[in-house]
N, C-alpha and C positions, 0 to 999 in steps of 0.2 A: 144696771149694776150700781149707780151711783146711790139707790134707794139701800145699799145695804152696805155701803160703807161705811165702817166705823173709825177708821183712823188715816184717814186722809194725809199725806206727804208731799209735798212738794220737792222735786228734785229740779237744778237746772246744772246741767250736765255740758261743758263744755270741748269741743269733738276737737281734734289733732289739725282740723279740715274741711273746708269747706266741700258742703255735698253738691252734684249737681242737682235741680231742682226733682228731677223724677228719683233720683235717686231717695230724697230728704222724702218726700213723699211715700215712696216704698217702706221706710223706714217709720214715719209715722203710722202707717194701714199697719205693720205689723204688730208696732208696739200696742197699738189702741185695740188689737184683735187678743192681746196677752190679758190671760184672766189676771187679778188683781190690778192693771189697769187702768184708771177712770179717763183722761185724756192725756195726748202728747202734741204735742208745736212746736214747726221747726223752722226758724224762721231764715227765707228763701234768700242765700248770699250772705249769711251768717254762719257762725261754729255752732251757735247756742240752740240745744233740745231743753225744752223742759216739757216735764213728765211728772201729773200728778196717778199717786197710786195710794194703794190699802196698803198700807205699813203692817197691819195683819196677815196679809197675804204674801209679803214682797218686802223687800229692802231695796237699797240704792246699790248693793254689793248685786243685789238680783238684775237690776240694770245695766250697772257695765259688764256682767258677764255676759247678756243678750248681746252688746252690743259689738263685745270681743268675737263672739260665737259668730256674726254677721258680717266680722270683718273692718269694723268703725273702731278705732283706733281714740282713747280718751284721753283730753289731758288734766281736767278737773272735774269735780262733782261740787258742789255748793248746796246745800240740803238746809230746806226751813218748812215748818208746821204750817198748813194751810190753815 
């Protein structure tokens, strides 16, 4: 996917809550499996996802409604241009 990315985003997305580890996990396999996509890191005993994506394909509004939909509860988004 990354070969056909034109508008690469950086989101770093800060959660209500810390996940537990399998959980943050879960959470990474599915966002990485969502087209538009390119990686997500969620780093272990932290709030903090970040998720880069095709801003072509997706926004950050497209983000926390995944994450609403999943149940993950947000309290910020912070968004800068990779």
């Amino acid at each position: 996917m990354l070969a056909s990315v034109r508008n690469l985003r950086t989101s770093e997305i800060e959660l209500r809550q810390r996940l537990p580890e399998l959980e943050g996990d879960w959470l990474v396999g599915r966002l990485r499996a969502k087209r538009g996509i390119a990686d997500a890191e969620y780093g272990s005993g932290a709030r903090r996802l970040v998720v880069e994506y095709d801003a072509d394909v997706l926004g950050s509004a497209d983000l926390i409604g995944f994450l609403d939909d999943w149940g993950i509860p947000v309290a910020a988004v912070h968004s800068a241009r990779a």
